[in-house]
C-alpha positions in Angstrom: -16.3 -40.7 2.1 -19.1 -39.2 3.6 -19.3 -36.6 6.9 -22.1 -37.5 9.9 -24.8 -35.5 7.9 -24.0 -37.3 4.6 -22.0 -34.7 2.5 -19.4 -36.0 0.4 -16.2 -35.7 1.5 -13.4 -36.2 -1.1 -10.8 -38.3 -0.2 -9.3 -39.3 -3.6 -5.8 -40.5 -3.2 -2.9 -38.2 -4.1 0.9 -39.1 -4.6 2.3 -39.2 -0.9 5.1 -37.1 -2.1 2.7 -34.3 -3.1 1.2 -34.2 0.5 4.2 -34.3 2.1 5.4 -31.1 -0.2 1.9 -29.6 0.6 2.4 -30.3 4.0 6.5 -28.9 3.6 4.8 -26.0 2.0 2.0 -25.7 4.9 4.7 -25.4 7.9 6.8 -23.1 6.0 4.0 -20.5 5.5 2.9 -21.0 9.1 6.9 -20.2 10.1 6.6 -16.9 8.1 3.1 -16.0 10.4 5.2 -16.6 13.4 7.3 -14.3 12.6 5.4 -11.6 11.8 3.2 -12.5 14.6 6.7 -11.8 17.0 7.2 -8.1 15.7 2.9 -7.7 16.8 3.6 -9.1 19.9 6.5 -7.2 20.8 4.6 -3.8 19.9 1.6 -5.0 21.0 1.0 -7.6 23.0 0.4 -11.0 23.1 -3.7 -10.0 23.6 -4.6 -7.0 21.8 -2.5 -8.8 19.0 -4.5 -12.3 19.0 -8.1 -10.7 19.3 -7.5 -8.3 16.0 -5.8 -11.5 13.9 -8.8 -13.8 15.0 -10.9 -11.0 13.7 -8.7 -10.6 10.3 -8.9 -14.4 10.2 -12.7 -15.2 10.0 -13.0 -12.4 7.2 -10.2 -13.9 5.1 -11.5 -17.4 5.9 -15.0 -16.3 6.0 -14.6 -14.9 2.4 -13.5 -18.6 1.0 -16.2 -20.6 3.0 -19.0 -18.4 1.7 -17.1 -18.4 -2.0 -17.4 -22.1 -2.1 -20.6 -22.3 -0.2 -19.3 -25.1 2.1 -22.3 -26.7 4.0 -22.9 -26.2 7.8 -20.6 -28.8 9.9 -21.8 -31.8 10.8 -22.5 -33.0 14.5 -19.5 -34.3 15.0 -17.5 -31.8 13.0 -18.9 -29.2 15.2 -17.9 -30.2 18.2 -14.3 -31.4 16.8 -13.6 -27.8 15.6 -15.3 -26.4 19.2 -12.8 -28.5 21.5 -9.9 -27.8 18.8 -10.9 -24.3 18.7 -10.4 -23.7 22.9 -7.4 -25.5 22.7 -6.0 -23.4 20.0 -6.9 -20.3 22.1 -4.9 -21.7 25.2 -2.0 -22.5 22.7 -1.7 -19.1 21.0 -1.3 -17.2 23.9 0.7 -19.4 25.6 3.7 -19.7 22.7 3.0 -16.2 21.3 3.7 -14.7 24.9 6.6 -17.1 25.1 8.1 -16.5 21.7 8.1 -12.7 22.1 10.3 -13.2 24.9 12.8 -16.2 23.5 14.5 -16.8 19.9 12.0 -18.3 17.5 14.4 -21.2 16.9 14.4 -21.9 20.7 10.8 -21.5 20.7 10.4 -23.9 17.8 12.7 -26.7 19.3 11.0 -26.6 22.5 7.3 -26.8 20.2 8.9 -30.3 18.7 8.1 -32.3 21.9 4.4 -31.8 21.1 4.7 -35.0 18.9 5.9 -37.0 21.4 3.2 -35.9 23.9 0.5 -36.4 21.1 1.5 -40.7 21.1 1.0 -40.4 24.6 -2.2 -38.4 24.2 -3.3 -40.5 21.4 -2.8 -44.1 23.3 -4.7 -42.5 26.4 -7.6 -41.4 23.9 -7.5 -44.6 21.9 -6.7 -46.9 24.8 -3.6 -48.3 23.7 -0.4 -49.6 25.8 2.4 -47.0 25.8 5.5 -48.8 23.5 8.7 -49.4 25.3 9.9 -46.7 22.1 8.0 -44.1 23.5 9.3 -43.9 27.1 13.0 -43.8 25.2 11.3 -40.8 22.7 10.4 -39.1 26.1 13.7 -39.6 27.4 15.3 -38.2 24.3 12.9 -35.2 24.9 13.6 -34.5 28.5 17.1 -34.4 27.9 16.9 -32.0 24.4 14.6 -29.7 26.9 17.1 -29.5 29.6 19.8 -28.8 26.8 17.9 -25.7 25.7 17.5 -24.5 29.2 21.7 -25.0 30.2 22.2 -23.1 26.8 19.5 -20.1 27.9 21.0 -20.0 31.6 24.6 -20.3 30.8 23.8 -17.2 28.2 22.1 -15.2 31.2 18.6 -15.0 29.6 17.3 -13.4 32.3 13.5 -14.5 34.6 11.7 -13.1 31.1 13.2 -15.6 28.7 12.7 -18.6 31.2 9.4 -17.6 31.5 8.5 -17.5 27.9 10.1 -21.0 28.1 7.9 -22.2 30.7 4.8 -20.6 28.4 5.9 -22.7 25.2 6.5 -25.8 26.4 3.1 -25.6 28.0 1.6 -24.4 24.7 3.5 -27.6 23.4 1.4 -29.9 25.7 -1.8 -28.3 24.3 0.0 -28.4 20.3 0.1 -32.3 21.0 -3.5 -32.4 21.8 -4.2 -30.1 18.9 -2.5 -32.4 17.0 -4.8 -35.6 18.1 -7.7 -33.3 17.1 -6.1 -32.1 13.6 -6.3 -36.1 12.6 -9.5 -36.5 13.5 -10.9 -33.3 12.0 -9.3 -34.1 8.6 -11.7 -37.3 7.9 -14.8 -35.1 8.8 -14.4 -31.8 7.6 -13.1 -29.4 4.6 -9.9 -27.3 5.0 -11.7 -24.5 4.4 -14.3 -25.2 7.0 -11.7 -26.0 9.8 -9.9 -22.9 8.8 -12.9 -20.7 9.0 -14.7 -22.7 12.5 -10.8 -22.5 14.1 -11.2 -18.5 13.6 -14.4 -18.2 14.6 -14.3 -19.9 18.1 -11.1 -18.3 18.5 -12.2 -14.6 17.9 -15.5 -15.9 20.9 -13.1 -16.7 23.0 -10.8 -14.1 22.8 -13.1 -11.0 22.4 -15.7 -11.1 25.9 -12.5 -10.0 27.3 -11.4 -7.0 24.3 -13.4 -4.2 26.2 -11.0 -3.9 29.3 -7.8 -5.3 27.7 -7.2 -5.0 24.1 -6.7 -1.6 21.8 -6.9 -0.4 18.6 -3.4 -0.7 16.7 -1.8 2.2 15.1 -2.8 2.0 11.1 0.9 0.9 10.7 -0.1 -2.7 12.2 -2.9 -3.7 10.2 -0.8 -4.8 6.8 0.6 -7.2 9.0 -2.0 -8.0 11.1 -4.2 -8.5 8.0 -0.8 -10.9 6.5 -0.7 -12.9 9.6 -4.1 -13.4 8.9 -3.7 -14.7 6.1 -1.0 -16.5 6.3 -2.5 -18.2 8.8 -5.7 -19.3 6.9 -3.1 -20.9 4.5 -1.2 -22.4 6.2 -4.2 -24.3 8.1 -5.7 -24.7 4.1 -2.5 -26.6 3.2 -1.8 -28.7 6.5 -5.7 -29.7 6.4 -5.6 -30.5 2.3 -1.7 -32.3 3.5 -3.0 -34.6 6.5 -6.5 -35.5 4.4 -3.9 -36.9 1.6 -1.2 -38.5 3.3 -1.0 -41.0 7.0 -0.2 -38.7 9.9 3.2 -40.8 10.0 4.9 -39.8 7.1 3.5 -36.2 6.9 5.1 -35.6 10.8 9.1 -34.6 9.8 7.7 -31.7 7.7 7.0 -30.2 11.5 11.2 -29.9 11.8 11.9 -27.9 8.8 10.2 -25.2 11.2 13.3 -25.2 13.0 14.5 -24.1 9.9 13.1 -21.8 8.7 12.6 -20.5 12.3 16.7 -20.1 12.3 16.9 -17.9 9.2 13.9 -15.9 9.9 15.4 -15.2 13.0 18.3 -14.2 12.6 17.3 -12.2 9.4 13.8 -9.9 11.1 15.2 -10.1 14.9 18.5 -10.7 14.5 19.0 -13.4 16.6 21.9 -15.6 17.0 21.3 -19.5 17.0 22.7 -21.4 20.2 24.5 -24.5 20.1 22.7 -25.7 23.3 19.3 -25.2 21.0 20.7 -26.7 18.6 21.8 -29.8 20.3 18.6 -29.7 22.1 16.6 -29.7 19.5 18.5 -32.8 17.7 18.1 -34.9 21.2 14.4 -33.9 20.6 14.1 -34.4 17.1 15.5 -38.1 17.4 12.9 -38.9 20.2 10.2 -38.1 17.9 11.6 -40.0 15.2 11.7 -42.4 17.4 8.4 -42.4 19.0 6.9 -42.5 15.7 8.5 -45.9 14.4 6.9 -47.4 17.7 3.6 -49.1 17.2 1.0 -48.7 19.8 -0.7 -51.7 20.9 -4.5 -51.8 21.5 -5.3 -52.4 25.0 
């Protein structure tokens, strides 16, 4: 397969069980730079800690796409990883803010309507009907959400955790558009490049803004804001590598074993305790999504 300026892009089919491990592999990693992302934002904010990882991130990245001497993005590439890139900047802040102030594995259940929203998203963008499955996956969603926010309020939360609520689910609405633009970019672009471009327009969005609001971290921060770095850039590497190799449909349950791993990391670096209300919403959700994705849209 070829990109819009005629390099070669290597599409090769792969065992569909090795994506999907890739992939397994790829959401696990990014669960481990949430959580160190947390602690950051805790001690440091949701801003100061985004502008200094963006920066951490085009090195790391930077250091592979010059290695491998990627060639400059085509047209269309360029603009995919442009749009992507401002809706990843509206994203981070919204769940990191959020998930400072709520459990991860709340945080994470709430993320898992961003599937649903992306069939929605996706028939709009394509121009196909809505399925009669998908108003039922919505359904399934609206109820899992409303479970999570009886368990918060019945455990007395407090106006800070309902507002970190209020600040993922948003970011969930821009995930499920991120997750539109993830498909595309696979088909036009190298992991590595959308790794390095994602950082890049990031760390421009982020930084006209660093002189009045963002500070320089204590030394103690920078192994982990250098790790969350990196984690980051591999976990985008393996997702990218994942969704090139493997249909979009049979890759999407990997996204749940966040929940997961979200749980156990959790409890073991915050020491959170995990709510049957979250846990109950997140199985409503979960099943909407399952079920939104054995619908078919049809083309208008």
């Amino acid at each position: 397969m070829t990109s819009g300026e005629g390099e070669i892009i290597d599409t090769r089919p792969v065992a569909l069980p090795l994506a999907f491990g890739v992939a397994a592999l790829g959401i696990l990693v990014f669960s481990g730079m949430d959580a160190v992302m947390k602690g950051l934002v805790i001690a440091l904010g949701v801003y100061t800690t985004m502008v200094w990882r963006s920066l951490a991130g085009i090195l790391v990245s930077g250091v592979l796409y010059a290695g491998l001497r990627s060639p400059w993005p085509s047209r269309a590439a360029m603009r995919l990883h442009l749009i992507r890139g401002l809706v990843s900047t509206v994203m981070a802040l919204g769940f990191f803010w959020g998930l400072a102030r709520v459990p991860m594995a709340q945080a994470i259940a709430l993320a898992f309507i961003a599937p649903i929203l992306s069939l929605f998203l996706a028939a709009l963008i394509l121009k196909e009907r809505v399925p009669r499955g998908s108003v039922v996956a919505c359904a399934c969603a609206a109820v899992g959400v409303a479970l999570i926010l009886t368990g918060q309020a019945r455990a007395e939360m407090g106006a800070e955790a309902f507002a970190g609520t209020i600040a993922v689910l948003a970011s969930a609405v821009c995930y499920a558009f991120n997750i539109v633009l993830m498909r595309a970019q696979a088909q036009v672009a190298e992991p590595v490049e959308v790794a390095f471009w994602q950082s890049v327009i990031v760390g421009a969005c982020l930084l006209p803004a660093a002189p009045w609001f963002a500070s320089v971290p204590a030394a103690g921060h920078w192994p982990a804001i250098g790790g969350a770095a990196v984690l980051a850039t591999a976990s985008l590497l393996l997702l990218g590598w994942a969704y090139r190799h493997g249909p979009a449909s049979y890759l999407a349950p990997t996204e749940y074993t966040s929940f997961i791993w979200a749980a156990i990391l959790g409890w073991l670096v915050f020491d959170e305790t995990l709510s049957p209300w979250t846990v109950a919403g997140a199985v409503a959700i979960v099943a909407g999504s399952l079920i939104a994705a054995r619908s078919k849209p049809v083309v208008v």
